[in-house]
C-alpha positions as CSV (number, residue, x, y, z in Angstrom):
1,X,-41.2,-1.7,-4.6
2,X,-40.1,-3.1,-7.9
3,X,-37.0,-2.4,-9.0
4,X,-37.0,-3.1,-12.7
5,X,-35.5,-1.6,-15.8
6,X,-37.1,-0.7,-19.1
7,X,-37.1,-2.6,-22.5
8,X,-35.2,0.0,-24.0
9,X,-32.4,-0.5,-21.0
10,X,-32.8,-3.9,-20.9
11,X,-32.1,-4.3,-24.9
12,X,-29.0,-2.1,-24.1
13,X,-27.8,-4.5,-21.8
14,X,-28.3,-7.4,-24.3
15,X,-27.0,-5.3,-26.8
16,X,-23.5,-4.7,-24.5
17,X,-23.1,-8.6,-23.5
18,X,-23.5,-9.5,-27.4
19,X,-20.5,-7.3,-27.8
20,X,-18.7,-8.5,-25.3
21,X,-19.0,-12.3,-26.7
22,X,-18.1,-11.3,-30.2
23,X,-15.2,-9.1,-29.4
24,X,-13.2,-10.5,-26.3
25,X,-11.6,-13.8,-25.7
26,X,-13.6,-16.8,-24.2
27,X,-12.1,-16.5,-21.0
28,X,-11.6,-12.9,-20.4
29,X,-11.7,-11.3,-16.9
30,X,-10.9,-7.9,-17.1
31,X,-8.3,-6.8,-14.6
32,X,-9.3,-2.7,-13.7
33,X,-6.8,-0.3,-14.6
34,X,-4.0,-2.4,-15.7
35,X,-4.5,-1.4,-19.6
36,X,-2.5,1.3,-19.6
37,X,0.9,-0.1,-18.1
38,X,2.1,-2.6,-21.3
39,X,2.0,-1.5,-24.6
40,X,0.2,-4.1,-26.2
41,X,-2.5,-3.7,-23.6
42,X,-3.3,-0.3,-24.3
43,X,-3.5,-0.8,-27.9
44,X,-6.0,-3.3,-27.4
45,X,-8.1,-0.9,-25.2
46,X,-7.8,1.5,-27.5
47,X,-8.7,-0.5,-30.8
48,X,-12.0,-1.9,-28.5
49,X,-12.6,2.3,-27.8
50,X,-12.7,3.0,-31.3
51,X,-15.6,0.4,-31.8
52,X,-17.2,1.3,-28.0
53,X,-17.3,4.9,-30.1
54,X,-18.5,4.0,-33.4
55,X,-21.4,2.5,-31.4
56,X,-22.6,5.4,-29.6
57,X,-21.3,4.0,-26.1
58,X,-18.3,5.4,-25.2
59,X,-20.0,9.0,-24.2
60,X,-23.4,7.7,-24.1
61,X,-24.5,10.0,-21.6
62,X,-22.9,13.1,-23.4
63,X,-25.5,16.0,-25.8
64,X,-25.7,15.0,-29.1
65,X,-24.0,17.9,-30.4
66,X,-20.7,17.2,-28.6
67,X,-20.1,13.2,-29.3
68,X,-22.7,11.5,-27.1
69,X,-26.6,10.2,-27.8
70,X,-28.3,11.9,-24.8
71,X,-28.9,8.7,-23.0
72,X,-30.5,8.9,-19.5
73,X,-28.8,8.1,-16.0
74,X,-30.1,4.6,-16.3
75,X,-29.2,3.6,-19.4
76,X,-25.4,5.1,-18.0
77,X,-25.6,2.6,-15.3
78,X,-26.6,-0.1,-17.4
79,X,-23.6,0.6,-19.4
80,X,-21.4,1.1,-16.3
81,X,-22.5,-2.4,-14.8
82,X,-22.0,-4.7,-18.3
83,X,-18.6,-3.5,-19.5
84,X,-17.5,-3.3,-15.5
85,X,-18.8,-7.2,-15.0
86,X,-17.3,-8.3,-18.8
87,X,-14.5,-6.3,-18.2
88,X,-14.6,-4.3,-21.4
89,X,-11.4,-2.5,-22.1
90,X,-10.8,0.9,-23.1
91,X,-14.2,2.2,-21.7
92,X,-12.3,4.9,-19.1
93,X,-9.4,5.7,-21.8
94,X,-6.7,6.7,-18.8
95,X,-10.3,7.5,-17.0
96,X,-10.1,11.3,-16.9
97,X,-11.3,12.3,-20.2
98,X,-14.5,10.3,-20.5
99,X,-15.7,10.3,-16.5
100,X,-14.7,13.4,-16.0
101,X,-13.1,15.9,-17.9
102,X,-15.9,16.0,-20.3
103,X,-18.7,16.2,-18.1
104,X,-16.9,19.1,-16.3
105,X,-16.3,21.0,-19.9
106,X,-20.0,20.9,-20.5
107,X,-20.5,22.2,-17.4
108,X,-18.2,25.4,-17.3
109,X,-16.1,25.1,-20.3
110,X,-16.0,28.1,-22.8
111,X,-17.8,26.9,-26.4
112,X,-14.8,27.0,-28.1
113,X,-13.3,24.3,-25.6
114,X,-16.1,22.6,-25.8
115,X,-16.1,22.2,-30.0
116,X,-12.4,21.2,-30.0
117,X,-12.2,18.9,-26.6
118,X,-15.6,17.3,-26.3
119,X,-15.8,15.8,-30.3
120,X,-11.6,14.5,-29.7
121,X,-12.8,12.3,-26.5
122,X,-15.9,10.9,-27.9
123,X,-14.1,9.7,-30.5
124,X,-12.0,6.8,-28.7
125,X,-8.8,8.0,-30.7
126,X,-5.6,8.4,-29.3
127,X,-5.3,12.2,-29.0
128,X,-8.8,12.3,-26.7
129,X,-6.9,10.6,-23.6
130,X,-6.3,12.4,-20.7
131,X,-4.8,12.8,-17.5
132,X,-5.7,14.4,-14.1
133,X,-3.2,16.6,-12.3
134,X,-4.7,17.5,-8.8
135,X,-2.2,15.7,-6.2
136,X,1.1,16.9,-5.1
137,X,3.9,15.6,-2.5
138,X,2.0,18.1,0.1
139,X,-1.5,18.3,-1.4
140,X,-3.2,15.1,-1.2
141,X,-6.6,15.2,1.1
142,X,-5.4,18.5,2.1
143,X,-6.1,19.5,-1.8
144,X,-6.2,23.5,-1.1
145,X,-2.7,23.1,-0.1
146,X,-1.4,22.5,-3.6
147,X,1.6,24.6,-4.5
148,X,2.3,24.2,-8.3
149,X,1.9,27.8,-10.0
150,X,0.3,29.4,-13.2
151,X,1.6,33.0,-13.6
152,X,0.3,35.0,-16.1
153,X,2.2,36.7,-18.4
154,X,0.8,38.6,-21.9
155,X,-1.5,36.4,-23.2
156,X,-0.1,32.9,-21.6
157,X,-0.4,31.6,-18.1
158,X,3.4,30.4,-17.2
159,X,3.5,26.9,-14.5
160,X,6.1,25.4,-12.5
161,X,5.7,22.9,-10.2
162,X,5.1,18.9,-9.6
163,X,2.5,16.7,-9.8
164,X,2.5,13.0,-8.1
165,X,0.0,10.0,-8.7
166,X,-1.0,10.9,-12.1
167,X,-2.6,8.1,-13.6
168,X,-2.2,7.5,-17.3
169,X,-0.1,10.5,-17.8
170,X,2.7,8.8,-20.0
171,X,-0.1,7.6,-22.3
172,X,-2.1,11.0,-22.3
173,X,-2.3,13.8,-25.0
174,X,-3.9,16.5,-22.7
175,X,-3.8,17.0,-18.8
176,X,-6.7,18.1,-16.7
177,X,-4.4,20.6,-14.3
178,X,-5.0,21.9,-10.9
179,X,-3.1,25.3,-10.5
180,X,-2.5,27.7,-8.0
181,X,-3.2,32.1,-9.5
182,X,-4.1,33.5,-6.7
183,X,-1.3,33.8,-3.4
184,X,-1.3,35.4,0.1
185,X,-4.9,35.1,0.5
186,X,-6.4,33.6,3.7
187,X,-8.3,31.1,2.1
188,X,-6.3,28.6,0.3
189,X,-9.1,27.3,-2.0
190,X,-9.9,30.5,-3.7
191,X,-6.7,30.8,-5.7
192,X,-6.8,27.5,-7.6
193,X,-7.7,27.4,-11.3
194,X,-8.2,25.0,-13.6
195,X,-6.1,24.7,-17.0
196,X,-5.9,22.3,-20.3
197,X,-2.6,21.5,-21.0
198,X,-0.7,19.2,-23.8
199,X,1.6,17.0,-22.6
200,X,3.7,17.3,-25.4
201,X,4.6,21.2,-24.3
202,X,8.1,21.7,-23.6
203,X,9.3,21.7,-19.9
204,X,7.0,19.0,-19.1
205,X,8.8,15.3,-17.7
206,X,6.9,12.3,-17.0
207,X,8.8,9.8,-14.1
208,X,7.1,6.4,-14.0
209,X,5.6,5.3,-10.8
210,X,4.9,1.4,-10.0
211,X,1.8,0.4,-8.1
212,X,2.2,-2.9,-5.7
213,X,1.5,-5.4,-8.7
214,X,4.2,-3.6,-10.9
215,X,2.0,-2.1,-13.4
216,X,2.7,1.6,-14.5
217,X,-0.1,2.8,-13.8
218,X,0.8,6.5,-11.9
219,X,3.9,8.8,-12.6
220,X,5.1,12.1,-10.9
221,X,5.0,14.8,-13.8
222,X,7.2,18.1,-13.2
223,X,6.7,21.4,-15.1
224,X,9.4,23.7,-16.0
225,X,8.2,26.8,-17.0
226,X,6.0,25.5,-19.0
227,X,3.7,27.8,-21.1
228,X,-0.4,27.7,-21.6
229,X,-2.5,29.6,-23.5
230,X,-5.0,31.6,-21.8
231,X,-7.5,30.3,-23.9
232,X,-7.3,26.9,-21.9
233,X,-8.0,28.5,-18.8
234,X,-11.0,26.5,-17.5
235,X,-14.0,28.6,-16.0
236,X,-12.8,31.7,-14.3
237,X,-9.4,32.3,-12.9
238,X,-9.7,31.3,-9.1
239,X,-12.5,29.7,-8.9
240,X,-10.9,26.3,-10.0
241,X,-12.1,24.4,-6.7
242,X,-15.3,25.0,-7.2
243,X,-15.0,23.2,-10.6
244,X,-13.1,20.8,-8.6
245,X,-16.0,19.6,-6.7
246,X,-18.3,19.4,-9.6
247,X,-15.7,17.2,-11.2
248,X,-15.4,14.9,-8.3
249,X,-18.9,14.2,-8.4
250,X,-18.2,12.6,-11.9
251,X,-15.1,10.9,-10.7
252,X,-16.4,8.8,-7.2
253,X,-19.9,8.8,-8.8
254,X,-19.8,5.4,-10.4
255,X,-15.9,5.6,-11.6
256,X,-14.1,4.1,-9.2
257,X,-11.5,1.8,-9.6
258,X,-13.6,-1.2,-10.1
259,X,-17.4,-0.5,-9.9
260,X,-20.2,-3.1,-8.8
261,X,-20.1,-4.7,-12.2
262,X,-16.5,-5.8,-11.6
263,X,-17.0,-6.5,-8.1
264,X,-20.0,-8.8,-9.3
265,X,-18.1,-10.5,-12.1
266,X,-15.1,-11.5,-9.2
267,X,-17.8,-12.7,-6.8
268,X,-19.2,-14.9,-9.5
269,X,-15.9,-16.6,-10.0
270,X,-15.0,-17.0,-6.6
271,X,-18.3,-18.8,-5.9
272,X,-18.0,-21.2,-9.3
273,X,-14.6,-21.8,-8.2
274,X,-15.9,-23.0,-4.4
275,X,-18.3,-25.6,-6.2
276,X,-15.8,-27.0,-8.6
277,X,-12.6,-27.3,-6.1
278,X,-12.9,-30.0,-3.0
279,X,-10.9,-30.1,0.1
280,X,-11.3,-33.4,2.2
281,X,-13.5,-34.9,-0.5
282,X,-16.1,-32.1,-0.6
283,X,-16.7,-29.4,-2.8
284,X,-15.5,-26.1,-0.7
285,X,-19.6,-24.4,-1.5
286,X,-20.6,-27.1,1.6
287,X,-18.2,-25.1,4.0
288,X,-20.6,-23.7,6.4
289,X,-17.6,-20.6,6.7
290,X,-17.4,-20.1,3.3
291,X,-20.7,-20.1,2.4
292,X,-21.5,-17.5,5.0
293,X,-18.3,-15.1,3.8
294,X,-19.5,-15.4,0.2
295,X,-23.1,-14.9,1.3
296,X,-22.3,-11.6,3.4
297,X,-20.3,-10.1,0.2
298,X,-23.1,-10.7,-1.6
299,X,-25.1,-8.7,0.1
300,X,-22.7,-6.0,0.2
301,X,-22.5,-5.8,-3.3
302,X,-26.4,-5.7,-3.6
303,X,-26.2,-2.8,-1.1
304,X,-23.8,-1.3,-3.5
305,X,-25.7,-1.4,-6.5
306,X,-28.8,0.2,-4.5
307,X,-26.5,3.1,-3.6
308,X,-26.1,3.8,-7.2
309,X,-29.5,3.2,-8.3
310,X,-30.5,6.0,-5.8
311,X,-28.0,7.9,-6.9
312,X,-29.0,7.2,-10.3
313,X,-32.5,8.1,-9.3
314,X,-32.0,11.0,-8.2
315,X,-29.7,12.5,-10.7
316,X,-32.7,11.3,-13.4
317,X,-35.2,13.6,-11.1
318,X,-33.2,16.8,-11.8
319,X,-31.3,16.3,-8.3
320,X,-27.7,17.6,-7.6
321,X,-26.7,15.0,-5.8
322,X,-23.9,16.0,-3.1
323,X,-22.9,13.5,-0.4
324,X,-24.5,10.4,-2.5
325,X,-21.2,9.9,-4.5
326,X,-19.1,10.2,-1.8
327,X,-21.6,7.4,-0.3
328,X,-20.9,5.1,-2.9
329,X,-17.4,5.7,-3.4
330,X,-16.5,4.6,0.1
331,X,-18.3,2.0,0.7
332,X,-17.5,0.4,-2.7
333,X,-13.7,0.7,-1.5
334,X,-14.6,-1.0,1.8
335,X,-16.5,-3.7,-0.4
336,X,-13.4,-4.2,-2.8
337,X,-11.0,-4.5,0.6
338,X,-13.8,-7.3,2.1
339,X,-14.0,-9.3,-1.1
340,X,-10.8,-9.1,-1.6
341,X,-9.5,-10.7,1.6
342,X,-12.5,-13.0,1.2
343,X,-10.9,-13.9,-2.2
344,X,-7.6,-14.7,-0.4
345,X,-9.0,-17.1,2.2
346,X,-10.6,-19.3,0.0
347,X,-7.6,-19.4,-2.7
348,X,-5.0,-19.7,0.1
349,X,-1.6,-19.8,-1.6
350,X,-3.0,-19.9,-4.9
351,X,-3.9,-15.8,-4.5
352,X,0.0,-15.3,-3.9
353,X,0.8,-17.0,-7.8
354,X,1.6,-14.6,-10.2
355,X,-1.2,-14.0,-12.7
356,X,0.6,-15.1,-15.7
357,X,1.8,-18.8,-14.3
358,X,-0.5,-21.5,-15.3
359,X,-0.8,-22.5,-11.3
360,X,-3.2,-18.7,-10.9
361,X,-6.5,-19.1,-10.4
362,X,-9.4,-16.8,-11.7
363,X,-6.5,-15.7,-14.0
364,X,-5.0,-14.4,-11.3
365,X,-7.6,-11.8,-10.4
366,X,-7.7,-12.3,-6.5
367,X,-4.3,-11.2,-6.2
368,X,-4.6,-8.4,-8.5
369,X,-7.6,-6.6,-6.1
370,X,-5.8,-7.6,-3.2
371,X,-3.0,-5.2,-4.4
372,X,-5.4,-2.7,-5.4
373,X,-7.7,-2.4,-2.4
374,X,-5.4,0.2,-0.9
375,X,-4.8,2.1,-3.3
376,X,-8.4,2.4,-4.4
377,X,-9.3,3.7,-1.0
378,X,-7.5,6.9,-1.6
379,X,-7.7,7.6,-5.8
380,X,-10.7,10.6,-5.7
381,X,-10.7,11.0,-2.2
382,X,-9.8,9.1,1.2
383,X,-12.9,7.0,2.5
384,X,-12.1,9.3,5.7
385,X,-12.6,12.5,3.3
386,X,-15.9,11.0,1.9
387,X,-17.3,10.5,5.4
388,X,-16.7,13.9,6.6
389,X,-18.8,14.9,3.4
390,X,-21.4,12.3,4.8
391,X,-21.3,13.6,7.7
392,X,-21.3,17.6,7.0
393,X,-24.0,17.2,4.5
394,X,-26.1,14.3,4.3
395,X,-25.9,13.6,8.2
396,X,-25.5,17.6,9.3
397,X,-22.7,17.5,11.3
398,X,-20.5,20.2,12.4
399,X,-16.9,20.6,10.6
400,X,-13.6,20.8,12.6
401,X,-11.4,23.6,12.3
């Protein structure tokens, strides 16, 4: 079989790397979801959104009449591969709104939610970030557990509770909230709804979180009787987790941390920096140890990229895909822990340097996914979560009670 992509993708791809050259520095590496922790990072991102916008690309994949150009699947994964491997800021906007907020509103969102939320996202302005509020102190994996309430009262929906983990939040405008309205019923998943809510609405307070590199990325977010209109009710009342999974689809199908594209652009530099640095009087490419590593991450990554072209296949045939995203969500995390320790042996003390001292190599990009791996094997699900979906439904296993 030939694997091959059309002119019209191809000229997209062109198109994307031209932008890239024009609009980022020389030596750029893009460091995944680090934008959102210093100011003058985020405004970056967002001034290169505004422009991913004005060109069409920021919601490609969206209908025409709410922000996007109706592109297909693979012209999506062309665009997901460049900007991951150039490392194109402000392409996720805090993630939630373009991956997966969006695609969920066209799904099940009212028309009128549609009209106002859809257009505000596609246009890479500040008011169209989002955050996600599904995980709790006691409701990670175990996401039916969640405890934060919506009460409704007259024609607003009332919510107390606490969120933990929620990326972007102190940037974001709106929050994508998981809420229990339904209580004392045997199963825990059919109470949860789904709500819109601004950030800026009283009895809402955002505590920074640090990740293991000290970016501020995550925060804990705590409502106080804060009040929704019922309008932003999402889908029906109830029925929230069966949004859920549709949305999740979107979020581990090709959104992950730091896609192929990324992975691909880090591989790249690892293996220029083995021909250029020498140990004993030869370059470090001629280690027979190396070599091999760097030769089986290769072909992990090329495994990778398989996954989401069938994925991408299938999706283009008309196919709800189910365990396919849960597929290539863990094993991209297992590929970003392999490369990453990879990464480590070959730089040796020079992954522990701080990215910003002039000793870091690859600008200090080895350390940064070294401190990420963890981490990106629980955002959108545990790998162990994503197997048991392997295994129930592409594999047919029975489920534990």
């Amino acid at each position: 079989m030939e694997f091959k992509f059309s002119e019209k993708e191809e000229k997209l791809r062109g198109d994307i790397r031209k932008f890239a050259k024009e609009e980022l520095p020389p030596d750029w590496i893009g460091l995944g979801l680090t934008e959102e922790s210093r100011d003058e990072d985020w405004e970056y991102a967002m001034s290169i959104a505004k422009k991913l916008s004005q060109r069409g690309w920021l919601t490609m994949a969206w209908p025409k009449e709410y922000g996007g150009r109706g592109a297909s699947p693979w012209e999506q994964l062309v665009y997901n591969e460049e900007v991951g491997y150039w490392g194109i800021p402000g392409t996720m906007m805090g993630a939630s709104g373009v991956a997966w907020v969006g695609p969920s509103l066209i799904l099940f969102g009212s028309e009128e939610q549609k009209r106002k939320y859809l257009p505000i996202i596609a246009s890479g302005e500040p008011d169209g970030v989002w955050c996600t509020g599904y995980s709790e102190p006691d409701a990670g994996s175990d996401f039916a557990n969640i405890q934060c309430r919506a009460v409704k009262k007259g024609g607003k929906y009332v919510i107390n509770g606490q969120k933990i983990w929620t990326s972007c939040a102190h940037r974001a405008k709106w929050c994508w909230l998981a809420a229990r309205t339904k209580f004392n019923i045997d199963k825990k998943h059919h109470g949860i709804s789904l709500f819109i809510v601004d950030m800026k609405s009283p009895g809402i307070t955002v505590n920074p979180l640090m990740n293991y590199a000290g970016h501020h990325i995550f925060n804990e977010v705590f409502f106080d009787d804060v009040r929704v209109p019922a309008s932003n009710l999402v889908g029906e009342e109830g029925r929230g987790w069966y949004h859920l999974m549709q949305a999740l689809v979107h979020e581990r199908g090709g959104t992950a941390p730091m896609g192929v594209g990324s992975l691909r652009r880090l591989l790249d530099e690892l293996v220029q920096y083995v021909k250029e640095t020498q140990h004993e009087g030869k370059p470090l490419s001629q280690n027979p140890i190396i070599r091999q590593k760097l030769a089986d991450r290769a072909i992990e990554l090329e495994t990778l990229r398989m996954f989401a072209c069938e994925t991408t296949w299938k999706m283009s045939q008309g196919v709800i895909v189910v365990y396919e995203p849960s597929r290539d969500k863990a094993f991209g995390s297992q590929a970003l822990e392999r490369l990453a320790i990879t990464g480590t042996e070959i730089l040796g003390a020079y992954s522990q340097v701080d990215p910003d001292s002039r000793w870091a190599k690859i600008k200090g990009s080895i350390q940064h996914i070294y401190l990420l791996f963890p981490g990106a094997s629980i955002a959108g699900g545990t790998d162990d979560i994503e197997r048991n979906i392997i295994g129930q439904f592409r594999l047919g296993l029975p489920r534990s009670y």
